[in-house]
N, C-alpha and C positions, 0 to 999 in steps of 0.2 A: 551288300554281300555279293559276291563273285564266284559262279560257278564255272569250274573250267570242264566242257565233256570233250574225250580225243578218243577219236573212235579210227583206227587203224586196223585192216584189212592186210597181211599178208600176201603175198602171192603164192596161188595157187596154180603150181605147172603139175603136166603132167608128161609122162615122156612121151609118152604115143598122140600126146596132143600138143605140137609144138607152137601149135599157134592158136594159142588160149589166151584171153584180154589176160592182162595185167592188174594185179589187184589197184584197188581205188582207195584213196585217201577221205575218211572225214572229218573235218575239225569244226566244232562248235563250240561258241563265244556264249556262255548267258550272264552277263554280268544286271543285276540289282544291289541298287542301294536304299536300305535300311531307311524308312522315314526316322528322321529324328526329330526332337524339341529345337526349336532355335535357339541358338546360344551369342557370342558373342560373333559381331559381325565380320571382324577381321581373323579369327579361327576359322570358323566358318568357309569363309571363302579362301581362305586357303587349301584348308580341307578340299574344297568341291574343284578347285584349279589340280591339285592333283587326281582327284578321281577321274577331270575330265582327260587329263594326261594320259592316265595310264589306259580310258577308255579307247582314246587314240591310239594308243598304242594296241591294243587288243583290237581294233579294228584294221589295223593295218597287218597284224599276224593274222585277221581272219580273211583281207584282201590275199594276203601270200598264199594264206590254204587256200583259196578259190583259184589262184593262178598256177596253184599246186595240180588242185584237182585239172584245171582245163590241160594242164600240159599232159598227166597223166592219161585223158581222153585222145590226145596228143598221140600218145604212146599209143593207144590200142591201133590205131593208125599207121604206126610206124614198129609193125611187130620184129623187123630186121634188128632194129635199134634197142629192143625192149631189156634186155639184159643188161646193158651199159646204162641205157636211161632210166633205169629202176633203182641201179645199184647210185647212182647220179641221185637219181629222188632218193631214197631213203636216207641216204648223206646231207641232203638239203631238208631231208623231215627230222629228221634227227636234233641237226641245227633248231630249226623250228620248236620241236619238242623243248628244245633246252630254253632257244629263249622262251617261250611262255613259262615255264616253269622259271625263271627268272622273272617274268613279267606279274605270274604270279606272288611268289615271294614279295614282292615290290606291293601289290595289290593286298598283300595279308598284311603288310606292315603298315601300308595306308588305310587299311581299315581297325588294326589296332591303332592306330594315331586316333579314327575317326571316333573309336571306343572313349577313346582318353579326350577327345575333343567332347565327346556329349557327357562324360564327368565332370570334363571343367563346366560345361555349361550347365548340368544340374547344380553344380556349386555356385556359379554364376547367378543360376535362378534360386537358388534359397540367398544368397547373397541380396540378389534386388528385394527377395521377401522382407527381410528383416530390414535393409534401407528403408522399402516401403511400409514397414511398421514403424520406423525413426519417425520418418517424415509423419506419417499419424500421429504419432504422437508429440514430437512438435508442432504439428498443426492444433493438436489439443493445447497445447503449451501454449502458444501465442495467442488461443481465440481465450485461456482465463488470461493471459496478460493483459490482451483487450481489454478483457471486463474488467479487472485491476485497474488500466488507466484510466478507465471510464468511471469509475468509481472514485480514483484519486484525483481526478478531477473535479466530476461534483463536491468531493469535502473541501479539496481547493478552491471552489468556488460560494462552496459555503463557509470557507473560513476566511475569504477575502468581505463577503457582504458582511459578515459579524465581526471582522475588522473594521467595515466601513461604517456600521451601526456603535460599534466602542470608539471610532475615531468621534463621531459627530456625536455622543454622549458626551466624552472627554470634553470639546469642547464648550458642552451645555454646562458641564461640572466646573470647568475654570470659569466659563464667568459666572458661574452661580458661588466659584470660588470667590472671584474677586470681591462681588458685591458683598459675599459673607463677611470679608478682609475690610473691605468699607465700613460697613456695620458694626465688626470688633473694634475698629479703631474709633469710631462716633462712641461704641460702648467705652471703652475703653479712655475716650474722653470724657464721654458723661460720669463713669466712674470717679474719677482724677474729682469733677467737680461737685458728684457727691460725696465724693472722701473730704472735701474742702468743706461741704453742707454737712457734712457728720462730724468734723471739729469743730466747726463754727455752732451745732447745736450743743455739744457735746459739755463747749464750753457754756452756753449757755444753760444749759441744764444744771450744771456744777453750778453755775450765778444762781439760776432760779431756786438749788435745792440749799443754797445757804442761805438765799434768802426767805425762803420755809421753814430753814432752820431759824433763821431771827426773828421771823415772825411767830415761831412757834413761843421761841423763848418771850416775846413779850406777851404771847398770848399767858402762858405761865406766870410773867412776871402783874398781869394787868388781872387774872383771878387772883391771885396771892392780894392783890392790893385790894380787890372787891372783898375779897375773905377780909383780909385785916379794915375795909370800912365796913362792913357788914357787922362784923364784931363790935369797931367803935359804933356805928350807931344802935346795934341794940343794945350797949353798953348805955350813947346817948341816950336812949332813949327810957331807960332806967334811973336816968339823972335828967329826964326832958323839964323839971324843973330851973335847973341851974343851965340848961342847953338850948334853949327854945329860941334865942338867936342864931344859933349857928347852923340847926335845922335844916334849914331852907338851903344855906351854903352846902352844907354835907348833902343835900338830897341831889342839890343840882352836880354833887363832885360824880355821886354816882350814875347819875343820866351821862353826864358828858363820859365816865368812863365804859358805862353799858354801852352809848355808842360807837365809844373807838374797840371795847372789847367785839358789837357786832361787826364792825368795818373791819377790824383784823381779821375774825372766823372769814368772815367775805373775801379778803384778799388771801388765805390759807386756800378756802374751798377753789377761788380761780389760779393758784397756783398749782394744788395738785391737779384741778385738770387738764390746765396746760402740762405737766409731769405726767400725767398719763397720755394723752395725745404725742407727749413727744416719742413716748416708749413706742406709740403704737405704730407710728410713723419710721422708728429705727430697727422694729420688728417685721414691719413690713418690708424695708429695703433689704 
């Protein structure tokens, strides 16, 4: 802020007093500037390159009013002169007067600039506010990115070890594969040559069961023949008068046949239980 005080003094004549001092000039300079916030640095000092401008300059009109006043002191000195060199000063205060009043002009517009410069610069500083809340919060931004990567790292790292624990399983599993493919195929042979063991019984079995059949039938055929000597001999033996030769023949017909009738049951009974062994043997596989 600039205050300009101009303090001018008239001349005071009087007529019966011709040699009366000459009025005196004062001019005073109070120039203050306003503290402000700081703003940007090139406003700023531009701003203050003018103030100091124009303070030079107001020091230099307040050099002229000193050199005003001393000549004026000048004049009380030189009372001959006093009427020329007053009318001479007021024409050169006048000057004076004008420019400062120009120099003020100049100083009201450079301090409205300086109004408009600490605008920009509160906008400047809410400006840096909200940068500086960006920048918080990008710094929040990046410290969870942080923790993101730090996190997708450990599961990258845990899903490389449980790749490396399913790679070395995989490999337990192929060769527990192979061996199992070894095994099918030994299966898969011994099959082939149980399937050969199960026609070759199979047939056999069909042999053994017809010949259970045969042997059944002569078991059939060898009581039939017991019934029909059983009959002739108790028929002989109803006629053991006129038969008492042949007796002995007929007794021994039926020994020899009881023993082939027992040897057949005998050879029946080891044939069903090789027939039942063989079921249990093809139940079993």
């Amino acid at each position: 802020r600039v205050i300009w005080t101009h303090h001018a003094f008239g001349r005071h004549r009087k007529a019966s007093a011709p040699g009366a001092e000459p009025a005196t000039f004062l001019l005073q300079l109070h120039i203050s500037v306003k503290p402000h916030r700081p703003a940007g640095a090139a406003s700023l000092e531009a701003v203050k390159r003018r103030i100091k401008s124009l303070q030079e300059q107001a020091d230099a009109a307040e050099d002229r009013a000193e050199s005003l006043q001393k000549e004026l002191l000048a004049e009380r000195k030189a009372r001959e002169q006093a009427e020329g060199d007053v009318a001479s000063l007021n024409r050169r205060i006048q000057l004076v007067e004008e420019e400062l009043d120009r120099a003020q002009e100049r100083l009201a517009t450079a301090l409205t600039k300086l109004e408009e410069a600490e605008k920009a610069a509160d906008e400047s500083e809410r400006g840096m506010k909200v940068i500086e809340n960006r920048a918080m919060k990008d710094e929040e931004k990046m410290e969870l990115q942080e923790i993101q990567l730090k996190e997708a790292k450990h599961i990258a790292e845990e899903a490389d070890r449980k790749y490396e624990e399913v790679a070395r399983k995989l490999v337990i599993i192929e060769g527990d594969l192979e061996r199992t493919e070894e095994r099918a195929e030994l299966s898969e042979s011994k099959c082939s040559e149980l399937e050969e063991e199960l026609k070759t019984v199979t047939n056999n079995l069909k042999s053994l069961e017809a010949q259970a059949e045969k042997y059944s039938q002569k078991e059939d055929k060898y009581e039939e023949e017991i019934k029909v000597l059983t009959d002739k001999l108790k028929e002989a033996e109803t006629r053991a008068e006129f038969a008492e030769r042949s007796v002995a023949k007929l007794e021994k017909t039926i020994d020899d046949l009881e023993e082939k009738l027992s040897h057949a049951k005998e050879e029946n009974l080891d044939m069903h239980q090789m027939l039942d062994q063989t079921l249990m043997e093809l139940n079993n596989l």
